[in-house]
C-alpha positions in Angstrom: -123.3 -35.5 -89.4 -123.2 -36.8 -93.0 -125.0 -40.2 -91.6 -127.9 -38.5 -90.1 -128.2 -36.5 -93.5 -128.6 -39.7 -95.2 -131.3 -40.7 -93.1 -133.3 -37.6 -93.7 -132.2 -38.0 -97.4 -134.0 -41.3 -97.6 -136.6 -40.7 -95.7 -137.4 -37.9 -98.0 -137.6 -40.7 -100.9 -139.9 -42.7 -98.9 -142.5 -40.7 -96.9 -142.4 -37.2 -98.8 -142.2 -38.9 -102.5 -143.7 -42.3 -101.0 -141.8 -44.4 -103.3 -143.0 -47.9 -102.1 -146.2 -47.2 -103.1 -144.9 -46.9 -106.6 -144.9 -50.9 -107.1 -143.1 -50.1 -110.8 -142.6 -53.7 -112.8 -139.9 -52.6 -114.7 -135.9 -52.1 -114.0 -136.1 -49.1 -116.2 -139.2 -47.8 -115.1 -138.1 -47.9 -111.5 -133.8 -46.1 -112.6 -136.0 -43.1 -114.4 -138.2 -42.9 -111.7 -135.6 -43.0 -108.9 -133.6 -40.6 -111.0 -136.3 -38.4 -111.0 -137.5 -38.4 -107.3 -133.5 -38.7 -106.3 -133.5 -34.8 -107.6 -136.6 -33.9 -106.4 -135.5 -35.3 -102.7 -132.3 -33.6 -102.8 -134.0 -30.3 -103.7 -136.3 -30.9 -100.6 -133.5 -31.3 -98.6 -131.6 -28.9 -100.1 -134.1 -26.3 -99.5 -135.1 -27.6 -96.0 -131.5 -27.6 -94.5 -130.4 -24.1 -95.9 -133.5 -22.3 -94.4 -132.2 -24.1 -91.0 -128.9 -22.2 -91.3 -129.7 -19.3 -93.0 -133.5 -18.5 -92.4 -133.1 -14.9 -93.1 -131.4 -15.1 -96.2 -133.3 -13.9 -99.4 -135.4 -16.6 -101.0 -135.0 -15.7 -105.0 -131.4 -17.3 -103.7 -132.7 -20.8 -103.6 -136.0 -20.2 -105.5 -136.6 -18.6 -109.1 -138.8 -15.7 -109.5 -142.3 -17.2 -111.1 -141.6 -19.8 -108.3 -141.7 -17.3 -105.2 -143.9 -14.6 -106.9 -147.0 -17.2 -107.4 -146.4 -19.1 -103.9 -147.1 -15.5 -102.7 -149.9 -13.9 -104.7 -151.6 -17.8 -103.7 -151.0 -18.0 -100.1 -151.5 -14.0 -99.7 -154.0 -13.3 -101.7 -152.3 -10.4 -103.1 -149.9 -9.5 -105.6 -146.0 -9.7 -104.7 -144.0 -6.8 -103.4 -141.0 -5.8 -104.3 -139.3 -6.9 -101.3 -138.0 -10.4 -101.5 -139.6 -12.7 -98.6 -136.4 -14.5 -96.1 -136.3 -18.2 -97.2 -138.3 -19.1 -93.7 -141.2 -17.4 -94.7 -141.0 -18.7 -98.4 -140.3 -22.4 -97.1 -143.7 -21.8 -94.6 -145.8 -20.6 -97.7 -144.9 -23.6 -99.5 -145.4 -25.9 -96.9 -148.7 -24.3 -96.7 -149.6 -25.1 -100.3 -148.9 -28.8 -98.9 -151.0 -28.5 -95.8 -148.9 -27.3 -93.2 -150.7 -24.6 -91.1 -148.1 -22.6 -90.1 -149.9 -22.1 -86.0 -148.0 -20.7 -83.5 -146.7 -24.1 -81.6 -146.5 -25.7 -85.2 -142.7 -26.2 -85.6 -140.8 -26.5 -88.8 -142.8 -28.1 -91.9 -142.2 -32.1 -92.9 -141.5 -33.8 -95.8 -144.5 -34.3 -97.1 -145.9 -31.4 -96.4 -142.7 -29.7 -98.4 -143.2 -32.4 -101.1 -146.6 -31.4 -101.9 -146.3 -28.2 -101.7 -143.1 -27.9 -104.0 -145.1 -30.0 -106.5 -147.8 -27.1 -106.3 -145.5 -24.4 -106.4 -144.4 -25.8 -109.8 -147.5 -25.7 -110.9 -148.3 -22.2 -109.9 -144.9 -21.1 -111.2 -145.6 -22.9 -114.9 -148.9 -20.8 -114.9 -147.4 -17.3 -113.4 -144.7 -17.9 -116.4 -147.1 -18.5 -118.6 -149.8 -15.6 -118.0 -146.9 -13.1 -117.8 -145.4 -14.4 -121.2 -149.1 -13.8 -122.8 -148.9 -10.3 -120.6 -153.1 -11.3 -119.8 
């Protein structure tokens, strides 16, 4: 079990965060980077695996609330209700920021799309934060 977790772990690293296209020249460019993307990936996964075992669970568990409140007003089109989306359907919505469209015979989003779409979702969540701290 903990092998095949390291696979996905690394392939996380290399096609989600596609770090061999980085070609960084320097040792200490390459540890801050890999730092970086080494948390990143195990948020990925993170996220990925617990909506596997527990897709029903609320998603402000794993996600904070600018970060689910913006995926949902972008992906719906509509401001968030009160009730809290399962962490499937807040995993699909980001995926869907990524690319993932989320059809019938679709399956369970990848990596990349998951990587894109959490790098959105930031994004989103930074300007939610940031309109509601104004009150606009």
């Amino acid at each position: 079990m903990c092998r095949w977790q390291i696979e996905i772990y690394f392939k996380v690293i290399k096609s989600g965060c596609q770090i061999e296209k980085l070609q960084l020249e320097n040792l200490d460019r390459i540890k801050a980077c890999l730092a970086i993307y080494m948390i990143i990936t195990w948020r990925i996964l993170f996220t990925t695996m617990i909506g596997r075992i527990a897709p029903d669970m609320p998603c402000n568990k794993v996600f904070s609330d600018s970060e689910w409140k913006s995926v949902f007003a972008v992906v719906n089109r509509e401001k968030p209700s009160d009730i809290v989306p399962s962490l499937n359907d807040m995993i699909k919505m980001v995926a869907q920021l990524g690319g993932f469209l989320n059809r019938v015979g679709d399956g369970e989003p990848g990596v990349k799309t998951m990587w894109i779409g959490m790098q959105r979702m930031r994004d989103f969540a930074l300007s939610w934060e940031l309109y509601h701290q104004l009150n606009l």
